[in-house]
Backbone as numpy.savetxt, mean C-alpha at the origin, in Angstrom:
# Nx Ny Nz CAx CAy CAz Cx Cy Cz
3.63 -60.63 14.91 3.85 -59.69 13.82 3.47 -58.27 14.25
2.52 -58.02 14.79 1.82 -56.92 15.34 2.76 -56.32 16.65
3.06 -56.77 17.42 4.33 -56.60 18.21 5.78 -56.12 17.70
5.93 -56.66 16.41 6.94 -56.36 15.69 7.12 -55.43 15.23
5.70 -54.86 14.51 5.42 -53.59 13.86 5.50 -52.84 14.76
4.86 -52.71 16.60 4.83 -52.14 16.82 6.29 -51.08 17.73
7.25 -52.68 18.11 8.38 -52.42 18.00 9.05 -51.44 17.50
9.37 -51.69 15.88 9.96 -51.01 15.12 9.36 -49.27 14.81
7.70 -49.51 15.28 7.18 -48.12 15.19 7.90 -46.98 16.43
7.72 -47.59 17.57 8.65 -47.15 18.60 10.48 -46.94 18.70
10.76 -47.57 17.91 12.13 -47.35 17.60 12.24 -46.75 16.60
11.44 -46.14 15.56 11.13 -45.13 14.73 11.38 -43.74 15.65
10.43 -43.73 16.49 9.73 -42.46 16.99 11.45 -42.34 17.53
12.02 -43.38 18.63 13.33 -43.07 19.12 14.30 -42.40 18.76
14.56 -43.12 17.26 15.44 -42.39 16.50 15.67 -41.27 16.04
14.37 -40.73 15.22 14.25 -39.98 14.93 13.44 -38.52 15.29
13.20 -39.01 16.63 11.57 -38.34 17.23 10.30 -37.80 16.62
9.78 -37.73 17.79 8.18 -36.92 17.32 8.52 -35.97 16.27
9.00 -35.26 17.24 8.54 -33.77 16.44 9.16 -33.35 15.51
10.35 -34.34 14.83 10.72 -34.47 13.32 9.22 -35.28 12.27
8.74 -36.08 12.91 7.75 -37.17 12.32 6.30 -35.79 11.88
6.66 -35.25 12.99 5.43 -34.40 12.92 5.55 -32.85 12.06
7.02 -32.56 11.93 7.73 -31.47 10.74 7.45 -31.88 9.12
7.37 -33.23 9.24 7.66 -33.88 7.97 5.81 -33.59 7.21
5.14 -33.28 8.30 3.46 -32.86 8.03 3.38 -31.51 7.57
2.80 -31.38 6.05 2.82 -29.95 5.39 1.32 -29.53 6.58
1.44 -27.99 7.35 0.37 -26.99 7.63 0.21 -26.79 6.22
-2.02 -26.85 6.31 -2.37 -26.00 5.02 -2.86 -24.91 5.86
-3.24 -23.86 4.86 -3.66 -22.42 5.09 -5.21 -22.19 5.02
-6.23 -21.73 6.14 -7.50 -22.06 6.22 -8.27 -21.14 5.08
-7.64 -19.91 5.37 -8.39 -19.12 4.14 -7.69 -19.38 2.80
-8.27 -19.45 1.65 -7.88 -19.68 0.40 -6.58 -19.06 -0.26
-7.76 -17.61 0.11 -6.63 -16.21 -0.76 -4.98 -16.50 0.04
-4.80 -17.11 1.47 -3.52 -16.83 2.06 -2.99 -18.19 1.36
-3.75 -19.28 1.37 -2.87 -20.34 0.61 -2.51 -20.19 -0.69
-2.98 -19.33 -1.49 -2.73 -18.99 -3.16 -0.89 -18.02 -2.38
-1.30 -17.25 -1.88 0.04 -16.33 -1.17 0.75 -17.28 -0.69
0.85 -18.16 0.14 1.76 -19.27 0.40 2.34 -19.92 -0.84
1.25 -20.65 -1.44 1.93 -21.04 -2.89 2.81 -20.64 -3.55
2.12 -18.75 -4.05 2.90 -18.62 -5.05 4.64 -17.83 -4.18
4.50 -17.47 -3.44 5.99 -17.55 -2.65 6.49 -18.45 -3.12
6.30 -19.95 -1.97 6.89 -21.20 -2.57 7.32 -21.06 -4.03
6.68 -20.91 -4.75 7.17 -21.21 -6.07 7.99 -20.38 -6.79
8.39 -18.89 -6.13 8.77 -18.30 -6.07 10.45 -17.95 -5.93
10.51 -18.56 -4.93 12.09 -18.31 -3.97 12.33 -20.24 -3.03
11.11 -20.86 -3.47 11.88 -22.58 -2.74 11.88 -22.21 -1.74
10.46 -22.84 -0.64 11.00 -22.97 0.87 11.34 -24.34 1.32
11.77 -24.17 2.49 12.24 -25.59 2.86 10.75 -26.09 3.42
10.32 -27.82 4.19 9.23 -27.85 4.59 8.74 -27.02 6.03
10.17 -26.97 6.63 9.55 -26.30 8.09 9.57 -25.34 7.79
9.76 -24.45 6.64 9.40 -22.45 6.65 8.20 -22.72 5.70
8.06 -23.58 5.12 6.42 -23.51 4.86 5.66 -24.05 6.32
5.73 -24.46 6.48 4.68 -25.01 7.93 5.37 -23.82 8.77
5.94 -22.69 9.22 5.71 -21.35 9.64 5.43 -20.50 9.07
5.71 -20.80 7.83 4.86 -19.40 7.27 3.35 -19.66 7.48
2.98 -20.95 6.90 1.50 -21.37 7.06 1.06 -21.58 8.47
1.76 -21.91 9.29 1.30 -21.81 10.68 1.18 -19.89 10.97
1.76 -19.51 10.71 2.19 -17.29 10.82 0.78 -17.18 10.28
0.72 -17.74 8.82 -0.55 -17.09 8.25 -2.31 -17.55 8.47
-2.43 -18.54 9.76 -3.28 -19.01 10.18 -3.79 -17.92 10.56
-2.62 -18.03 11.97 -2.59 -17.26 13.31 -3.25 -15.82 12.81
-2.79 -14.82 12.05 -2.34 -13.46 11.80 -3.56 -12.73 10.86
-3.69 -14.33 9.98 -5.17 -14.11 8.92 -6.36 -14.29 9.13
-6.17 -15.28 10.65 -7.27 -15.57 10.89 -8.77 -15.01 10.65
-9.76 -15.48 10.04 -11.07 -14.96 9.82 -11.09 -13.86 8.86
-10.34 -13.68 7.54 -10.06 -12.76 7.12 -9.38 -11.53 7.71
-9.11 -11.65 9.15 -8.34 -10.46 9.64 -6.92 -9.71 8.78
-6.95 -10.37 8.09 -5.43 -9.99 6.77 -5.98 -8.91 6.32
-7.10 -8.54 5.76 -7.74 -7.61 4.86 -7.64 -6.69 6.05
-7.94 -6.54 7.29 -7.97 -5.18 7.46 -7.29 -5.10 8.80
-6.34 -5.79 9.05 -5.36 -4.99 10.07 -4.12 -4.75 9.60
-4.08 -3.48 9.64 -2.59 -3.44 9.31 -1.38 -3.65 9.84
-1.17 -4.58 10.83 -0.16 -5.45 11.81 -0.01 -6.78 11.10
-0.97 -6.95 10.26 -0.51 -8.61 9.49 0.48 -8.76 8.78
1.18 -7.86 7.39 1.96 -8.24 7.35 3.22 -8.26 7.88
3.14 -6.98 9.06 4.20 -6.82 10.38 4.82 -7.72 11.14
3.79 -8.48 10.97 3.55 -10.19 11.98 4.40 -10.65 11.74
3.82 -10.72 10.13 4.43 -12.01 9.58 6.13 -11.66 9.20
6.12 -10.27 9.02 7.12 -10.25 9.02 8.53 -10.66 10.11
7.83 -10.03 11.02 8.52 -10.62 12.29 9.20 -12.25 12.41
7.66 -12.90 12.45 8.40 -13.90 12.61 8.96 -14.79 11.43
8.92 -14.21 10.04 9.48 -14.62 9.19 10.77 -14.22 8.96
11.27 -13.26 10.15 12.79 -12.88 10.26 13.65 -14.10 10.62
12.67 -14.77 11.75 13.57 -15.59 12.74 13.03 -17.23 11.93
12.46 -17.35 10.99 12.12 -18.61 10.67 13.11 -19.00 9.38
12.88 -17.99 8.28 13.58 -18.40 7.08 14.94 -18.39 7.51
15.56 -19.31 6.35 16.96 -19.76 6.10 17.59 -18.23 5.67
19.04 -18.32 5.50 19.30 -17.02 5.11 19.57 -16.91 3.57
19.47 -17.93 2.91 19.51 -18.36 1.73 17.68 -18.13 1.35
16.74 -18.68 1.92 15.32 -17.66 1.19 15.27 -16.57 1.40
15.68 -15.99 2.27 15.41 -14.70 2.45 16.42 -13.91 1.41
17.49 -14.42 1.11 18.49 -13.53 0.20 17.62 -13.70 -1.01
17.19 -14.75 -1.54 16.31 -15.35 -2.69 14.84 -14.46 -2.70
14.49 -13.92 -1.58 13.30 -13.33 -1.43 13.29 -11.38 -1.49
14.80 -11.53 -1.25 15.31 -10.20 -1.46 15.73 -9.60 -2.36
16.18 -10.68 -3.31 17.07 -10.50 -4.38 16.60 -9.08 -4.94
15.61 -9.20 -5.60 14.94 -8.47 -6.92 14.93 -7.02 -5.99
13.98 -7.25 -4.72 14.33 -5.39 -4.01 15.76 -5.13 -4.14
16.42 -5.73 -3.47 17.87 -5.15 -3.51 18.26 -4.78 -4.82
18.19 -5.20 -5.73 18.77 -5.26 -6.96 18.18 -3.38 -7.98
16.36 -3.88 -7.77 15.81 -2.61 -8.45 15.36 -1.52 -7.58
16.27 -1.51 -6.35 16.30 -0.14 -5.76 15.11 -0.05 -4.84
14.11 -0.51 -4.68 12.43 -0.93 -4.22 12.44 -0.14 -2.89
11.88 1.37 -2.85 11.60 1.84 -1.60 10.39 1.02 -0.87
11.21 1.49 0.51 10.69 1.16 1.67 10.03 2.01 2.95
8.60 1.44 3.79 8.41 2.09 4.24 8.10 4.07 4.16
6.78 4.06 3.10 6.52 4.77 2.11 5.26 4.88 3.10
4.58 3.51 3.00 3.07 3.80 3.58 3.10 3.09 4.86
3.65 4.08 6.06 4.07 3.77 7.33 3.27 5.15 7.89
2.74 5.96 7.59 1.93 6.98 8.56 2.89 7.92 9.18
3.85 7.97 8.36 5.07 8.49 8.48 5.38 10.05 7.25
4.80 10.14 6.62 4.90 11.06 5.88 4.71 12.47 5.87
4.20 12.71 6.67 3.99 14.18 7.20 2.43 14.47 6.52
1.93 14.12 5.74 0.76 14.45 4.48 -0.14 14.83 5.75
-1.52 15.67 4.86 -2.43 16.39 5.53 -3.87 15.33 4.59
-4.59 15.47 5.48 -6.14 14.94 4.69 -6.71 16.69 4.28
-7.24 16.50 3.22 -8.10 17.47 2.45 -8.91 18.09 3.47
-9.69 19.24 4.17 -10.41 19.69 5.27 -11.66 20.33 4.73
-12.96 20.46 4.87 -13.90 21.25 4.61 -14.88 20.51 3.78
-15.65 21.12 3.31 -16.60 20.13 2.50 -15.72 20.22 0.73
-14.99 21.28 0.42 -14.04 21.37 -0.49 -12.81 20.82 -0.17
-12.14 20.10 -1.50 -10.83 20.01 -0.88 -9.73 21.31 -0.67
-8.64 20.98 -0.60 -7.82 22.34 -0.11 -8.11 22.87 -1.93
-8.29 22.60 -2.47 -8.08 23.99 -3.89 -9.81 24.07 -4.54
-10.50 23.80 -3.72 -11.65 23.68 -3.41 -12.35 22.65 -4.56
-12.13 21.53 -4.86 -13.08 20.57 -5.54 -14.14 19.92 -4.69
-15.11 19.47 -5.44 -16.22 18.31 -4.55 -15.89 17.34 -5.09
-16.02 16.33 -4.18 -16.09 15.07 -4.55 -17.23 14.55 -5.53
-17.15 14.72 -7.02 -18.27 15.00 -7.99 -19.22 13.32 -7.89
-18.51 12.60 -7.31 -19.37 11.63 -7.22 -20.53 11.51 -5.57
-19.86 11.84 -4.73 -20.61 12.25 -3.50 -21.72 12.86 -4.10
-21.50 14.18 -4.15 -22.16 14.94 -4.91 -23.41 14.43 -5.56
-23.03 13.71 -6.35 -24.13 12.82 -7.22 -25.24 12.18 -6.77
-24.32 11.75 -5.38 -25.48 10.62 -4.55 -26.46 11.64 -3.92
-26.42 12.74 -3.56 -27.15 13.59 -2.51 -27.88 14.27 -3.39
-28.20 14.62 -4.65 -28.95 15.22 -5.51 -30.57 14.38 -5.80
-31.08 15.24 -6.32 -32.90 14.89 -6.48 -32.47 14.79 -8.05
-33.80 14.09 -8.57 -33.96 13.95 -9.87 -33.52 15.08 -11.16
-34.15 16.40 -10.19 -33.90 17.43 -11.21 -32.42 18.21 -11.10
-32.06 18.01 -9.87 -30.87 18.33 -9.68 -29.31 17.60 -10.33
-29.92 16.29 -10.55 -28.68 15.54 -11.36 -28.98 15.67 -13.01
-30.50 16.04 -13.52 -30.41 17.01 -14.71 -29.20 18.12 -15.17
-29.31 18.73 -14.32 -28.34 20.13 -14.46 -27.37 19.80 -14.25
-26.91 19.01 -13.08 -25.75 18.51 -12.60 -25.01 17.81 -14.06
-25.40 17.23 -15.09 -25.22 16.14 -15.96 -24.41 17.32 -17.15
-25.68 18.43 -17.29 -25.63 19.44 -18.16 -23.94 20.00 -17.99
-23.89 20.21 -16.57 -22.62 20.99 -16.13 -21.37 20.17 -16.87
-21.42 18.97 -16.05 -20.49 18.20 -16.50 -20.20 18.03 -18.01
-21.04 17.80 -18.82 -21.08 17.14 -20.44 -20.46 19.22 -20.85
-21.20 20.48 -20.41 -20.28 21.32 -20.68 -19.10 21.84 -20.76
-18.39 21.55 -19.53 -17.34 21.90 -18.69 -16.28 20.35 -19.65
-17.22 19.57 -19.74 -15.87 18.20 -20.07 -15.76 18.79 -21.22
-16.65 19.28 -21.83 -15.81 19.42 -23.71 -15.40 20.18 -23.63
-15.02 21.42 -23.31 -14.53 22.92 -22.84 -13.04 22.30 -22.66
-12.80 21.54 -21.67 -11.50 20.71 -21.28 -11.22 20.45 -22.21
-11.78 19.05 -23.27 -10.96 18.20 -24.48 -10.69 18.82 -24.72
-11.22 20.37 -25.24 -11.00 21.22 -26.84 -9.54 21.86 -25.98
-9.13 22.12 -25.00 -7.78 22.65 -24.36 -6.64 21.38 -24.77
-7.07 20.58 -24.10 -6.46 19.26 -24.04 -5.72 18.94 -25.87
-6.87 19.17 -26.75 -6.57 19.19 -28.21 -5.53 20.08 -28.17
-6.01 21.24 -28.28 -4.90 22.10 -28.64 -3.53 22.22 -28.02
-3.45 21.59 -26.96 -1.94 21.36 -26.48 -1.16 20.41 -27.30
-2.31 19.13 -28.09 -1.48 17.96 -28.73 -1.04 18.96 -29.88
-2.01 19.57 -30.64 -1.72 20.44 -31.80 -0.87 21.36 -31.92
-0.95 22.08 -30.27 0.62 22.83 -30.24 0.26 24.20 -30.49
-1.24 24.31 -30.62 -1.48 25.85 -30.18 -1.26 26.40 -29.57
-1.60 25.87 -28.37 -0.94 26.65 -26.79 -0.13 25.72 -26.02
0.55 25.93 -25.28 1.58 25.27 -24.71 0.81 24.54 -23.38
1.91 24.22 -22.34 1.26 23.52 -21.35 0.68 24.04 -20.09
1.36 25.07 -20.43 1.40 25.99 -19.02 0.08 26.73 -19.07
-0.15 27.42 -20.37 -1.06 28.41 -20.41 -2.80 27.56 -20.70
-2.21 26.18 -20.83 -3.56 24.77 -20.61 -3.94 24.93 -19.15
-2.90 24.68 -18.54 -3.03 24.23 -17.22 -3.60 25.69 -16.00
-3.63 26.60 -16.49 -4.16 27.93 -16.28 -5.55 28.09 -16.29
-6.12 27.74 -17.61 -7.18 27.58 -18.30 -8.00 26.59 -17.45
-7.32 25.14 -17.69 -8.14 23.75 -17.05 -8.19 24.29 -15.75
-7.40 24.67 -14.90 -7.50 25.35 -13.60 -8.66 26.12 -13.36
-8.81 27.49 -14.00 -10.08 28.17 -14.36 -11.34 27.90 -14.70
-11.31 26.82 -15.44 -12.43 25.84 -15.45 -12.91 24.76 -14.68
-12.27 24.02 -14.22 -12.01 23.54 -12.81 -13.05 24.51 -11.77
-12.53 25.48 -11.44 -12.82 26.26 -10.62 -14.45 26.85 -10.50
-14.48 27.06 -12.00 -15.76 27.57 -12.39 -17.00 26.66 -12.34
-16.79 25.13 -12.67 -17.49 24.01 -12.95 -17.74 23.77 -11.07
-16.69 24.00 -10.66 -17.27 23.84 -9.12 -17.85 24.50 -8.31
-18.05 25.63 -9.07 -18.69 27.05 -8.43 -20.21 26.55 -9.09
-20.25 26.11 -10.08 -21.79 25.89 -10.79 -22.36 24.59 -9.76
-21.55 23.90 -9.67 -21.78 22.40 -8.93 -22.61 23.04 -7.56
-21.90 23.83 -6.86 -22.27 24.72 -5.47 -23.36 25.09 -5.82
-23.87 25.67 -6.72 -24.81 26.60 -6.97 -26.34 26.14 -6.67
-26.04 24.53 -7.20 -26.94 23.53 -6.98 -27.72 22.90 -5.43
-26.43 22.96 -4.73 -27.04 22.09 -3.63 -27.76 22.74 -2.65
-28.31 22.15 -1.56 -29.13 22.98 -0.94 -28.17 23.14 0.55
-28.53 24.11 1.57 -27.90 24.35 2.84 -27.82 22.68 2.92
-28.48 22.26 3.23 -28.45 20.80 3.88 -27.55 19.66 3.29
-28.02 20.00 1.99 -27.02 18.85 1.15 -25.62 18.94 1.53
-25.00 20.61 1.42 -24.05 20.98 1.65 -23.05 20.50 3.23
-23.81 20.34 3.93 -23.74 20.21 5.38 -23.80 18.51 5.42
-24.67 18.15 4.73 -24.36 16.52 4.76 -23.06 15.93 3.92
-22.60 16.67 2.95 -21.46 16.27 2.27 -20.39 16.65 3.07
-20.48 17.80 3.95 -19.43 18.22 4.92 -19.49 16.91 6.14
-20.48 16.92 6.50 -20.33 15.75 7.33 -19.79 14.37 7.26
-20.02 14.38 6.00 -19.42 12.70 5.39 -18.44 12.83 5.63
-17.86 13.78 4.82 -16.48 14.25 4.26 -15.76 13.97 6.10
-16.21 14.96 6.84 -15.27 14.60 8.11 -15.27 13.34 8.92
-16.20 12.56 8.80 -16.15 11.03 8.99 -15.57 10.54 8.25
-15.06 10.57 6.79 -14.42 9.78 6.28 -12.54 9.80 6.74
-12.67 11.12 6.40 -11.45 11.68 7.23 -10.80 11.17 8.58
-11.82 11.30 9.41 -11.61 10.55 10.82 -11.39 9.32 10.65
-12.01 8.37 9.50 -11.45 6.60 9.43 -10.19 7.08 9.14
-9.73 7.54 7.99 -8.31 7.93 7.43 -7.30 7.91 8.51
-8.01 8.56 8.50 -6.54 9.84 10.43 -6.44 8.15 10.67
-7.63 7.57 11.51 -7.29 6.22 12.32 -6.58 4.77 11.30
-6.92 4.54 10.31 -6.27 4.41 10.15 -4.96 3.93 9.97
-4.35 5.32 9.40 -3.00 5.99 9.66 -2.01 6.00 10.86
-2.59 5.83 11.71 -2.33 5.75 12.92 -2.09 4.10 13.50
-3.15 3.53 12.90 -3.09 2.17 13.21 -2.03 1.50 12.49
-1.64 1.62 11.06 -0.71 1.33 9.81 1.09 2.19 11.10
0.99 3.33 11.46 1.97 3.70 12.42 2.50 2.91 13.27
1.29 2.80 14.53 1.30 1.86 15.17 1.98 0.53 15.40
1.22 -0.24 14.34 1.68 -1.24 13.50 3.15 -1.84 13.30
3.83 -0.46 12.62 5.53 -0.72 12.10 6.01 -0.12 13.53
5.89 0.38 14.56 5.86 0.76 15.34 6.69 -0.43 16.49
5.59 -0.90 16.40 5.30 -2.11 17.44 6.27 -3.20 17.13
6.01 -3.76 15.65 6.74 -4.73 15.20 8.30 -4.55 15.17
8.46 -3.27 15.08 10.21 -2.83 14.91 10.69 -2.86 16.26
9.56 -2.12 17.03 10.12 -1.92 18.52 11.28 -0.46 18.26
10.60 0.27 17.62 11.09 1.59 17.15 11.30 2.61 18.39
12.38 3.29 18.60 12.35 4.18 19.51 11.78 5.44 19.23
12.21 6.69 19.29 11.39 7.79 19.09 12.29 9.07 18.15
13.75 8.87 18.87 14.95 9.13 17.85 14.29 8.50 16.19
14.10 7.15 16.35 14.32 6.66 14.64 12.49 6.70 14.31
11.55 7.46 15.09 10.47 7.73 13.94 10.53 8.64 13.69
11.31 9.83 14.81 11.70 11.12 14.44 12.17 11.26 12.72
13.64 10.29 12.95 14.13 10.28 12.06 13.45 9.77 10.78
12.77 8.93 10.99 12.37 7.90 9.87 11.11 9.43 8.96
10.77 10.19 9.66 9.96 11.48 9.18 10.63 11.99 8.39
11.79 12.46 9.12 12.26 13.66 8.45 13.18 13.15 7.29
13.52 11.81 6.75 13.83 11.14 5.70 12.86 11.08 4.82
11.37 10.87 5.58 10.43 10.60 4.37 10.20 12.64 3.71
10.23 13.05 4.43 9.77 15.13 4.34 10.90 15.52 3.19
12.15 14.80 3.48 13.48 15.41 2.76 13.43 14.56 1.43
13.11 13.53 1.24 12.71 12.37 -0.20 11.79 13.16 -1.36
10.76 13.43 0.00 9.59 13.87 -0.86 9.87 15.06 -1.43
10.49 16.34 -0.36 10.62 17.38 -1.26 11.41 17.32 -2.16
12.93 17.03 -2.50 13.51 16.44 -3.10 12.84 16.14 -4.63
12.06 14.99 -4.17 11.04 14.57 -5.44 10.46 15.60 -6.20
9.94 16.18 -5.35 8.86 17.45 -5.83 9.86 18.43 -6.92
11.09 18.67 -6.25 11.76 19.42 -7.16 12.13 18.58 -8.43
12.64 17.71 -8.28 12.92 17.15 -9.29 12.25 16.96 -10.30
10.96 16.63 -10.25 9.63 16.86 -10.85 8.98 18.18 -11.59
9.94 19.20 -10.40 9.66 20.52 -11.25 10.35 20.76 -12.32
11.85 20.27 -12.09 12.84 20.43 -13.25 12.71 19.46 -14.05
12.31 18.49 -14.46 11.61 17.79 -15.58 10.67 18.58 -16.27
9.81 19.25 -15.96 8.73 19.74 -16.25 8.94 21.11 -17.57
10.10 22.18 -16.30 10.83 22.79 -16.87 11.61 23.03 -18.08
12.68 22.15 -17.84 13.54 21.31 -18.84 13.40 20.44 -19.20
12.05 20.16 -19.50 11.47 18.84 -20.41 12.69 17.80 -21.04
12.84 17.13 -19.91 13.55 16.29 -19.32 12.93 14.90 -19.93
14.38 13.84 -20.46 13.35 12.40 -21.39 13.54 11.56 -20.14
12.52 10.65 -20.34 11.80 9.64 -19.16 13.44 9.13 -19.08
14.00 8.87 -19.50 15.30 7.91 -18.71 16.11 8.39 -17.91
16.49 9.69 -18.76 16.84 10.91 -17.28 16.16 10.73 -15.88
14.84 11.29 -16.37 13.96 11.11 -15.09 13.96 9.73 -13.99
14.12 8.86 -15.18 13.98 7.32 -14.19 15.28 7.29 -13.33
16.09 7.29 -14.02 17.85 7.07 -13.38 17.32 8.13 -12.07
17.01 9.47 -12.46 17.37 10.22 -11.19 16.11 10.35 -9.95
15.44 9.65 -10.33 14.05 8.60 -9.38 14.58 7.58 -8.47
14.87 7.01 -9.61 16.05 5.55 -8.76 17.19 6.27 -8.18
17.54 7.29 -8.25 18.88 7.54 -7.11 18.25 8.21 -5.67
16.97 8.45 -5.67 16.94 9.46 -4.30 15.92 8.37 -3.97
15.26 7.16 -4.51 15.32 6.16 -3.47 16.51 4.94 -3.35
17.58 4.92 -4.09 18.46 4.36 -3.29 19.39 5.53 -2.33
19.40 6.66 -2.33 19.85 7.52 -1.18 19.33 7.44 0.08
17.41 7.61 0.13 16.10 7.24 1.16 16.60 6.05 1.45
16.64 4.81 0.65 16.82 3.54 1.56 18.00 3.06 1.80
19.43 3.88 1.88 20.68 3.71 2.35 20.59 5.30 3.70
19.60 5.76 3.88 19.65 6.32 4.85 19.19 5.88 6.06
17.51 5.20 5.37 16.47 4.36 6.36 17.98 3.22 6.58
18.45 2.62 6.54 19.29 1.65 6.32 20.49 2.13 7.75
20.74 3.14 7.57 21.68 3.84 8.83 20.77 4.12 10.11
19.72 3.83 9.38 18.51 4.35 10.70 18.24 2.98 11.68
18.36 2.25 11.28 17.93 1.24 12.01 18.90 0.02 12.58
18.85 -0.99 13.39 19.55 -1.95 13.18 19.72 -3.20 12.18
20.41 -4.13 12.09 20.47 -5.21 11.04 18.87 -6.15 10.70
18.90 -6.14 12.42 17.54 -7.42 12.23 16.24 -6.02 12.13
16.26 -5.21 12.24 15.00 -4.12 11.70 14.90 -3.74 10.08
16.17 -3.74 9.84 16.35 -3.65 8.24 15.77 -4.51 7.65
16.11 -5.92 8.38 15.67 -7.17 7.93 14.37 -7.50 7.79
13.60 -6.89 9.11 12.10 -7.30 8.96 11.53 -6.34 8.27
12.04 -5.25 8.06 11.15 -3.70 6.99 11.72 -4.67 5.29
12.75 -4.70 4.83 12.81 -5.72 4.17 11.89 -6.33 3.81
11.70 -7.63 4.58 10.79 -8.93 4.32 9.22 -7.75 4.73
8.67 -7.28 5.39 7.64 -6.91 4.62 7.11 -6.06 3.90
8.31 -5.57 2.94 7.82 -5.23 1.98 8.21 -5.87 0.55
8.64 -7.13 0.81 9.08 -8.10 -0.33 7.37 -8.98 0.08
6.97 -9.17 1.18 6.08 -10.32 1.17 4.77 -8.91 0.54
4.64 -7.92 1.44 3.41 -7.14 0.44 3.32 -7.24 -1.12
4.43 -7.12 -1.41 4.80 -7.39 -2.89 3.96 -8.94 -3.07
4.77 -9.66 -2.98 4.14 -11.01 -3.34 3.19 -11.06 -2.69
2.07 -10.69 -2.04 0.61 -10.84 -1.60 0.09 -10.03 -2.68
0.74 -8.89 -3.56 -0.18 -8.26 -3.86 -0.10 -8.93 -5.52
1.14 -9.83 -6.43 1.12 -10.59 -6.94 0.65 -11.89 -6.88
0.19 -12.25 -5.50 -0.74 -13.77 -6.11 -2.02 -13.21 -5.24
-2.12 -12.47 -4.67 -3.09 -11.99 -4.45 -4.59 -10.84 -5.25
-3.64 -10.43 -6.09 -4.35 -9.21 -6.53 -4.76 -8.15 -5.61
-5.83 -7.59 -5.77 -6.51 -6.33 -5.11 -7.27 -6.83 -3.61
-7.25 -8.17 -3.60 -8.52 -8.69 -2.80 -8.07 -8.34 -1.24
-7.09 -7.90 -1.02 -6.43 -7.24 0.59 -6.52 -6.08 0.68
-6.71 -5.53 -0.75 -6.66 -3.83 -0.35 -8.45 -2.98 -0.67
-9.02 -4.10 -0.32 -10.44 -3.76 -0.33 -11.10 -4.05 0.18
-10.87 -3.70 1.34 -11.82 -4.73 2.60 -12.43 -5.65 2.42
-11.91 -6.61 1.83 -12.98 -7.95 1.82 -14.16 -7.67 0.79
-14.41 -6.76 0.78 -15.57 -6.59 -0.54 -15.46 -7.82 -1.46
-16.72 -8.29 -1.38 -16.92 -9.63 -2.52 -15.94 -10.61 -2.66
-14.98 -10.87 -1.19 -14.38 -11.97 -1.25 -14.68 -12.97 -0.24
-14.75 -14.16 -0.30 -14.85 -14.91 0.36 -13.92 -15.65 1.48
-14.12 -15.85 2.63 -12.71 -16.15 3.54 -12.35 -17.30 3.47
């Protein structure tokens, strides 16, 4: 009997082989938070069993040790090789909804031209009123408290009178500006050479993580695209021409107090213009993987919540 079984176990394996016997075995996901992200995909768009056992094999590899939370090449990864794994039927299923509601792409690629704030002020000179806070003595966050509880009601009572229609928006925003200005001049008044110099110092270390980064998040889409220098060129001066674009558009709303549906329709047209340009920018299978990761960020950041975009703070791996 035992011979028999073992027979037929071997003419099992023949038929059908190993490494079907061994496909037919669901990979689980070691860290939690990536198996809740596996899940709710799955349940999502229907994978077959072998694109769950690569995605879950991708998200071992890529997440390993919590490394998900803070490299920004993970979901690059995964994107990658979730180009060449899914069917073309999940991936259309996984695409659907971007394609459909217009969903820019490649936004937060280190690509934007933007500047970090410089000095111990930012560029229109604010402090960081909570920094601030931490570097003060007992008697100094007295006054400091005073400033604030002054300067904030000074604001409401502007803020009121715009709902009321005393003064308009413009001649608010003049005012709050002026006060603004003044509340930060009192804030200064407070600190000492040193304090001042230690908030400058923070301030440019924090900056320097930023810059890096930015650079690393670059990098990153960089690498995974296998981008030449023509299309980051380009991929810039799409994001510089969007944005200003935006900016105006924003002004003429403002202007011509413009109703939100106006505004939305003509939101949604200059990013489906941006992502039928990015779209000429690249090839099929690059489209494809900028695509998929920014459909899977999406769904990490729906069954995920916040817990990736905070370094691990108070989560468990």
């Amino acid at each position: 009997m035992k011979k028999l079984a073992l027979l037929l176990t071997i003419a099992l394996f023949a038929t059908i082989g190993c490494d079907k016997l061994m496909k037919d075995e669901t990979i689980l996901v070691d860290d939690p938070e990536l198996q809740a992200f596996s899940d709710g995909l799955n349940t999502d768009i229907g994978l077959s069993n072998s694109s769950i056992n690569a995605l879950n094999g991708a998200l071992n590899r890529h997440g390993k040790d919590g490394k998900h939370r803070r490299d920004p090449a993970f979901l690059w990864n995964m994107a990658v090789e979730m180009q060449k794994k899914l069917s073309d039927k999940e991936k259309t299923r996984l695409l659907e909804w971007m394609d459909k509601n217009a969903v820019p792409y490649l936004f937060s690629s280190g690509m934007d031209g933007g500047k970090g704030r410089g000095g111990p002020h930012g560029d229109k000179g604010e402090f960081d009123l909570r920094g601030v806070y931490r570097v003060l003595s007992d008697d100094q966050k007295a006054s400091f408290k005073t400033i604030m509880t002054t300067y904030g009601e000074k604001m409401k009572t502007i803020q009121q009178q715009v709902k009321d229609g005393t003064i308009d928006k413009e001649v608010a925003k003049t005012e709050l500006e002026a006060l603004s200005a003044a509340m930060n001049d009192e804030v200064e008044a407070l600190l000492t050479d040193e304090q001042k110099q230690q908030l400058a110092d923070e301030k440019s270390q924090m900056e320097a993580r930023m810059a890096e980064m930015k650079k690393a998040a670059h990098d990153a889409m960089v690498n995974a695209l296998g981008m030449s220098n023509d299309q980051e060129s380009g991929l810039e001066t799409i994001n510089k021409d969007a944005a200003a674009i935006t900016k105006a558009l924003f002004e003429k709303a403002r202007n011509e107090k413009m109703d939100r549906e106006t505004l939305h329709n003509a939101l949604k047209s200059i990013i489906s213009d941006r992502n039928t340009a990015i779209d000429g920018l690249f090839d099929d299978t690059q489209i494809e993987i900028i695509k998929l990761y920014t459909a899977m960020g999406m769904q990490y950041k729906r069954h995920c919540g916040q817990k990736g975009r905070e370094g691990g703070k108070g989560n468990k791996g």
